[in-house]
C-alpha positions as CSV (number, residue, x, y, z in Angstrom):
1,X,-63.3,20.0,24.5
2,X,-65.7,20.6,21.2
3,X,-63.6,22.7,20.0
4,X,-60.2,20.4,20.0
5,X,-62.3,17.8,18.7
6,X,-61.9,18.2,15.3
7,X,-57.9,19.3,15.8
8,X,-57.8,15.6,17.1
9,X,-59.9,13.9,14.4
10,X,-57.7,16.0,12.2
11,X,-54.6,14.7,13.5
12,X,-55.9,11.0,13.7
13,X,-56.6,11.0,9.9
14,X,-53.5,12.8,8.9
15,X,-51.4,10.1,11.2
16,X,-53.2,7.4,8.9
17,X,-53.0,8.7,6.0
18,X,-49.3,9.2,6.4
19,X,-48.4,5.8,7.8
20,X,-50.5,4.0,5.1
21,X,-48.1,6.2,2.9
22,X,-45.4,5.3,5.0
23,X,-46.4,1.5,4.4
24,X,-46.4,1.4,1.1
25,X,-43.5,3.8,0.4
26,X,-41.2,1.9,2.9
27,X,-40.7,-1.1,1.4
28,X,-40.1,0.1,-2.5
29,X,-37.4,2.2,-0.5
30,X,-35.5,-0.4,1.1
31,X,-36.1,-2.6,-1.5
32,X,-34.5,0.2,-3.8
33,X,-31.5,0.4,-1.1
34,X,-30.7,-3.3,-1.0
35,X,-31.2,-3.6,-4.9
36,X,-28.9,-0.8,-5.3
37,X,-26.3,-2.5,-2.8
38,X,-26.5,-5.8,-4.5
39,X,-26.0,-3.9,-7.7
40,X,-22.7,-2.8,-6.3
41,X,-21.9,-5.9,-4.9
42,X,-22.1,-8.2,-8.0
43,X,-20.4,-6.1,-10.1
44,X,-17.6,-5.9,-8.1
45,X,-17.0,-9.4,-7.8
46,X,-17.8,-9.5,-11.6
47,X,-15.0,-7.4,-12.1
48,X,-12.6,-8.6,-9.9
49,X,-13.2,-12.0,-10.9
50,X,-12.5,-10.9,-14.2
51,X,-9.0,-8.9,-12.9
52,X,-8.2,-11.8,-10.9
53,X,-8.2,-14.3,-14.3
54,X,-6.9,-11.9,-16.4
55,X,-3.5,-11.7,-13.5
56,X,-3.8,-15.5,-13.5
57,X,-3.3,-15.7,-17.3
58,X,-0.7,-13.1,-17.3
59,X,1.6,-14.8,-14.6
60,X,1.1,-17.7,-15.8
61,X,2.5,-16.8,-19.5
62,X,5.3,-14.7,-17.6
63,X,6.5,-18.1,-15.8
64,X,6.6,-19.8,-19.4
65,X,8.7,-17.6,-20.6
66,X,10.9,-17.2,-17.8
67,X,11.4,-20.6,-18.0
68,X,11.6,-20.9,-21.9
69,X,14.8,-18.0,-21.5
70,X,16.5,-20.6,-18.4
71,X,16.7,-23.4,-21.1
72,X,17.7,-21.2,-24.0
73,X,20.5,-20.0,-21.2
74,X,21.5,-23.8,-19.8
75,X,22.1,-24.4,-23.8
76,X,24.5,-22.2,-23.8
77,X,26.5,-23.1,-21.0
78,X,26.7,-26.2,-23.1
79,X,27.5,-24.5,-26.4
80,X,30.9,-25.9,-28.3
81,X,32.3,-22.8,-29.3
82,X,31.9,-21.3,-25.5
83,X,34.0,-23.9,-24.2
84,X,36.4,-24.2,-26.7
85,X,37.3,-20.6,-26.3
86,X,37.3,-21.3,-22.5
87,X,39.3,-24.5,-22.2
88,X,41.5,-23.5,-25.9
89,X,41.8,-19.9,-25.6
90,X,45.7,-19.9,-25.1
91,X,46.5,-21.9,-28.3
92,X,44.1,-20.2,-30.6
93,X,45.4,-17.7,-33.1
94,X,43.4,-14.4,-33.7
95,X,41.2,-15.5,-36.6
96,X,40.3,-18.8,-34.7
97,X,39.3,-16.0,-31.5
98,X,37.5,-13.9,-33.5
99,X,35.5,-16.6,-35.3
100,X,34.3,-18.3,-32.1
101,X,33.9,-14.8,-30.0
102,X,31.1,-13.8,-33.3
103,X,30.0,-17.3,-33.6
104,X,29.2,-16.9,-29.2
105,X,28.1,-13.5,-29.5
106,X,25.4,-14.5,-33.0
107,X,24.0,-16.9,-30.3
108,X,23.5,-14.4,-27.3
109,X,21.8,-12.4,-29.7
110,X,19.5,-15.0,-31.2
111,X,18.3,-15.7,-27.3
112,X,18.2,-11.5,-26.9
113,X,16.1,-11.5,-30.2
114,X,13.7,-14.9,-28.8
115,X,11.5,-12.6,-26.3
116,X,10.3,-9.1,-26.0
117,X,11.2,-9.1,-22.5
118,X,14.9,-9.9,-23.0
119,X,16.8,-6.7,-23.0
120,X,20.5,-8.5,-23.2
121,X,22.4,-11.6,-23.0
122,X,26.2,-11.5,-21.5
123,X,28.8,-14.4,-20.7
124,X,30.9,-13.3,-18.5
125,X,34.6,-15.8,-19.0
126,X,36.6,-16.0,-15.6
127,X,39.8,-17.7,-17.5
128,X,39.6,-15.0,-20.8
129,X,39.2,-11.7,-18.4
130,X,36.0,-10.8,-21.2
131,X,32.8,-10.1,-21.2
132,X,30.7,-10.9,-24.5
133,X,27.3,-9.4,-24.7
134,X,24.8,-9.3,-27.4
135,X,23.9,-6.0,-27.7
136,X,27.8,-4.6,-27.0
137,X,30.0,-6.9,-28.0
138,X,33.6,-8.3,-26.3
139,X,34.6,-6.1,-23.6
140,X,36.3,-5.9,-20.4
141,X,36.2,-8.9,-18.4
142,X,33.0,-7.2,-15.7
143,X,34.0,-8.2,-12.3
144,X,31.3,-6.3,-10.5
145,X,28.7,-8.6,-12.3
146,X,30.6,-11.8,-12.5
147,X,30.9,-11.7,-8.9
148,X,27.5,-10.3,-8.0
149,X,26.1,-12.9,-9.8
150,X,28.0,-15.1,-8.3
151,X,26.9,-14.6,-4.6
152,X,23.8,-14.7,-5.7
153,X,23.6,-18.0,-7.4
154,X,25.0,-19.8,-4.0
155,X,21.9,-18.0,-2.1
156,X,19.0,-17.0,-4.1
157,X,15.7,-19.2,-4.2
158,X,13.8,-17.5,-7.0
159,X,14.3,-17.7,-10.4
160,X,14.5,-13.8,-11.2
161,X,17.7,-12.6,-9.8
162,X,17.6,-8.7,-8.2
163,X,20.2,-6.7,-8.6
164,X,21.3,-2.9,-8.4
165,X,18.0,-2.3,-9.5
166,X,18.2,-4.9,-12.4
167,X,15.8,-7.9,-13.1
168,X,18.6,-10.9,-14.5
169,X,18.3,-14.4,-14.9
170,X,21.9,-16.2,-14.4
171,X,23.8,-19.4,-14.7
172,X,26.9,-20.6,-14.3
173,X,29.7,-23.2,-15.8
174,X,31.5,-24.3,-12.6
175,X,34.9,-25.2,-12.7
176,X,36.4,-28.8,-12.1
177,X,39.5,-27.8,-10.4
178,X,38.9,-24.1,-9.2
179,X,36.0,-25.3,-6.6
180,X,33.6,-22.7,-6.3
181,X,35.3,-20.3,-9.1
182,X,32.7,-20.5,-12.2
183,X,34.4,-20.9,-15.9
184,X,31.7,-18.4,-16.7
185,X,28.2,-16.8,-16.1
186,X,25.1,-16.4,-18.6
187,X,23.4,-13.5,-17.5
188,X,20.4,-12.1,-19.0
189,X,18.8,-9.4,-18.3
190,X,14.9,-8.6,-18.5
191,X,13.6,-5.4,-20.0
192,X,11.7,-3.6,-17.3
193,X,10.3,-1.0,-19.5
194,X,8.7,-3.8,-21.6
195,X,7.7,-6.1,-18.7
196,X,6.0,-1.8,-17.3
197,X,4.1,-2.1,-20.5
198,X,2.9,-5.2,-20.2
199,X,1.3,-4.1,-16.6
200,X,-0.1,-1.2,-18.2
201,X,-2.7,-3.1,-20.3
202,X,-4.5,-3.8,-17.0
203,X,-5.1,-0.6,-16.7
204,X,-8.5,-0.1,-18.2
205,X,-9.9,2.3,-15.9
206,X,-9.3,5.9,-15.1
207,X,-7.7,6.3,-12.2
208,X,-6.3,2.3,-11.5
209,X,-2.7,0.5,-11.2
210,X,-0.9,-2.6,-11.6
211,X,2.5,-3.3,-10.0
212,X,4.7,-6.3,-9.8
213,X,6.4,-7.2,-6.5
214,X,9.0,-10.1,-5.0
215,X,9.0,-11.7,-2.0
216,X,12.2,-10.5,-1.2
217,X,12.3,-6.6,-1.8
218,X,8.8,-6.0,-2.2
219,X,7.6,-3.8,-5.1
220,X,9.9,-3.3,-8.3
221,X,7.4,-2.4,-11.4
222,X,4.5,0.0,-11.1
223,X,2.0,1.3,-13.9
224,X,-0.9,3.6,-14.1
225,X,-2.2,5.9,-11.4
226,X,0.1,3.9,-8.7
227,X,3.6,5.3,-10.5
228,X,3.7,8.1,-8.0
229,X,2.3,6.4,-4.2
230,X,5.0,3.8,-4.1
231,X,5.7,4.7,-0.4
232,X,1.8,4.3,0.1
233,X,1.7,1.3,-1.9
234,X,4.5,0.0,0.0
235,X,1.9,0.1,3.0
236,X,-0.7,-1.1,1.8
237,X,1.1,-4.2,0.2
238,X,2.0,-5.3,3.7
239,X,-1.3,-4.9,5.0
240,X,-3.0,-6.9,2.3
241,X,-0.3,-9.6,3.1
242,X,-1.3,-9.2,6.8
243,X,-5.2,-9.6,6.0
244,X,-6.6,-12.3,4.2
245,X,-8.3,-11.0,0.8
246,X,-11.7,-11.6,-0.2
247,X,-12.8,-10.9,-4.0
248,X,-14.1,-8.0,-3.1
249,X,-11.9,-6.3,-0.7
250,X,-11.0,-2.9,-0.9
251,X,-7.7,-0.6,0.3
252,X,-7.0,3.2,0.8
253,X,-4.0,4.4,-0.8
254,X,-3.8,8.5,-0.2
255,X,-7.3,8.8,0.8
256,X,-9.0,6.9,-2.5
257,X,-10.5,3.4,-2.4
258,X,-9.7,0.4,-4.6
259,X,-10.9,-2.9,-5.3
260,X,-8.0,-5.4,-5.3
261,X,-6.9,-8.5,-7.0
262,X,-4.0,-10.4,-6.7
263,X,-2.2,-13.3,-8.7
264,X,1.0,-15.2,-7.3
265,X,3.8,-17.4,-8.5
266,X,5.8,-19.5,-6.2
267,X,7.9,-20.3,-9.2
268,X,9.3,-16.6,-9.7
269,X,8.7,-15.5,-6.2
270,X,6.8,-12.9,-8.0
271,X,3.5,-11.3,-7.2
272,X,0.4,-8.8,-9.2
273,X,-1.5,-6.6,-8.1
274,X,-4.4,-4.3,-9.7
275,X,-6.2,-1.8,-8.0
276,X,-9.5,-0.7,-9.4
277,X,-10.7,2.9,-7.9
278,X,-13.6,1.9,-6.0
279,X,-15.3,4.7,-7.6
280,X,-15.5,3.1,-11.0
281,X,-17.4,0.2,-10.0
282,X,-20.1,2.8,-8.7
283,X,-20.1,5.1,-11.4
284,X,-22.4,3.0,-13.4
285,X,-24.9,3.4,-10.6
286,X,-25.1,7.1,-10.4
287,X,-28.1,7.7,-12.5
288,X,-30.2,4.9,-10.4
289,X,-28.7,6.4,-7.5
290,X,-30.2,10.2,-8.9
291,X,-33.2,8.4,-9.9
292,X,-34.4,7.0,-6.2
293,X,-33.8,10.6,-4.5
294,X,-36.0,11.9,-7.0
295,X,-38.6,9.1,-6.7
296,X,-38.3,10.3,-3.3
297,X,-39.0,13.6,-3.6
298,X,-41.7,13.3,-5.8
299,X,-44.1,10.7,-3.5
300,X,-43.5,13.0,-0.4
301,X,-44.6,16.3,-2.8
302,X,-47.1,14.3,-3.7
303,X,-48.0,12.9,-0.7
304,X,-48.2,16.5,0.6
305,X,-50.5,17.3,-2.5
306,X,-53.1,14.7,-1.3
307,X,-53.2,15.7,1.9
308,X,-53.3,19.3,1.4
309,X,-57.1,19.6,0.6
310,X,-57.8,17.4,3.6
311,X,-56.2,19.5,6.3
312,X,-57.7,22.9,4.6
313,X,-61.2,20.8,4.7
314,X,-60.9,20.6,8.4
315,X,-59.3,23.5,9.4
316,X,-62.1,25.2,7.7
317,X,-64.4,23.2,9.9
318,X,-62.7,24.2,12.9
């Protein structure tokens, strides 16, 4: 027994000296843990905060404008020279035709030439058998689209108009005496490469996306890192419609994490999403992160520096 004495006094001091190390070093860890978490935390809702008025804003203008093209379009369902060359065509000679067709056709592409997003303005005449379009000129009366467009002013709800893979906005003169038969349809159809560019300015991080969906066929535009994971996007689109979203609520899309935020219009059926790669948010972090393991480190060496002498002291003694 007098020899395990000082083994056990040994032990007892080393037990105390590391749980009084253990005391103190406990707390600046977790502390560093929870400061670290909050870190995260905060500047994720910063930044999706920031996404999520930034979408706002966006959709917002998009709705203007959308709704700045239906009045330019409603004015020319009213224009003189339309419906002269409707209701008159029969008794005009050719320079009278010509002169209102160029006259029609200088106003289509005034309204083409009003917005960036525009990419052409048609009218397509039921009684004349012609198309006239901004960018192309008179044409061949186009049934396909007179028709098309036709259907789906009798059933759509939304003021963007899908079609064959097209984004139009459309309105029709209806006829007095043909009943459902429309004198002729305004169509004009959005630029989807400009509206793709637009998206693309949200995406300031490496590695994130923006895409532009409708209620009715889901998503239509993508940008960014998301171009080539619509099937995946697809997915996760439904889900996030399924869940409720928080500020700070992330998604897996093909194995990667983002942070999500959303801005919706019931006026275009239309909504945005942005995905910011989780990744990003904690990039910032990875010095503190670097920093606290080697904090670590360095109070257990030296820890084990302090204690060093002591155990030699009493093994010696032993």
């Amino acid at each position: 027994m007098i020899n395990r004495q000082p083994f056990s006094i040994r032990n007892t001091i080393f037990l105390r000296l590391l749980s009084t190390f253990l005391l103190i070093m406990l707390p600046i860890i977790l502390f560093g843990v929870y400061l670290y978490h909050w870190i995260v935390q905060t500047a994720s809702e910063d930044i999706s905060k920031t996404a999520v008025s930034q979408l706002t804003f966006y959709i917002t203008d998009l709705e203007k404008e959308v709704e700045r093209m239906k009045l330019l379009q409603y004015g020319v369902i009213e224009d003189e020279d339309l419906n002269e060359l409707t209701l008159t065509w029969d008794t005009m000679d050719v320079f009278k035709r010509t002169e209102k067709i160029n006259s029609l056709r200088k106003r289509l592409y005034a309204i083409q030439n009003s917005s960036p997003y525009i990419k052409n303005v048609s009218a397509h005449i039921y009684l004349l058998s012609k198309t006239i379009s901004s960018a192309y000129g008179p044409s061949e009366f186009n049934t396909e689209r007179y028709n098309g467009f036709r259907s789906e002013l009798s059933s759509r709800n939304n003021q963007i108009v899908e079609w064959k893979g097209g984004l139009f906005l459309s309105a029709a003169k209806q006829s007095v005496t043909n009943g459902n038969q429309p004198l002729f349809i305004i169509e004009i159809e959005l630029d989807q490469e400009r509206l793709q560019e637009a998206l693309s300015q949200f995406n300031t991080y490496p590695g994130s996306g923006t895409l532009l969906t409708t209620n009715k066929s889901g998503v239509i535009l993508t940008s960014g890192s998301l171009k080539h994971l619509e099937q995946d996007v697809t997915a996760t689109i439904e889900q996030i419609r399924e869940t409720p979203l928080q500020s700070t609520e992330t998604f897996t899309i093909s194995g990667n994490r983002y942070y999500t935020a959303i801005a919706s219009s019931g006026y275009l059926s239309m909504s945005i999403y942005r995905f910011i790669p989780e990744q990003m948010i904690k990039k910032p972090l990875d010095k503190f992160y670097i920093w606290a393991w080697l904090f670590i480190l360095v109070a257990f060496s030296s820890l084990r520096f302090m204690l060093s002498p002591l155990i030699n002291l009493f093994t010696n003694r032993c």
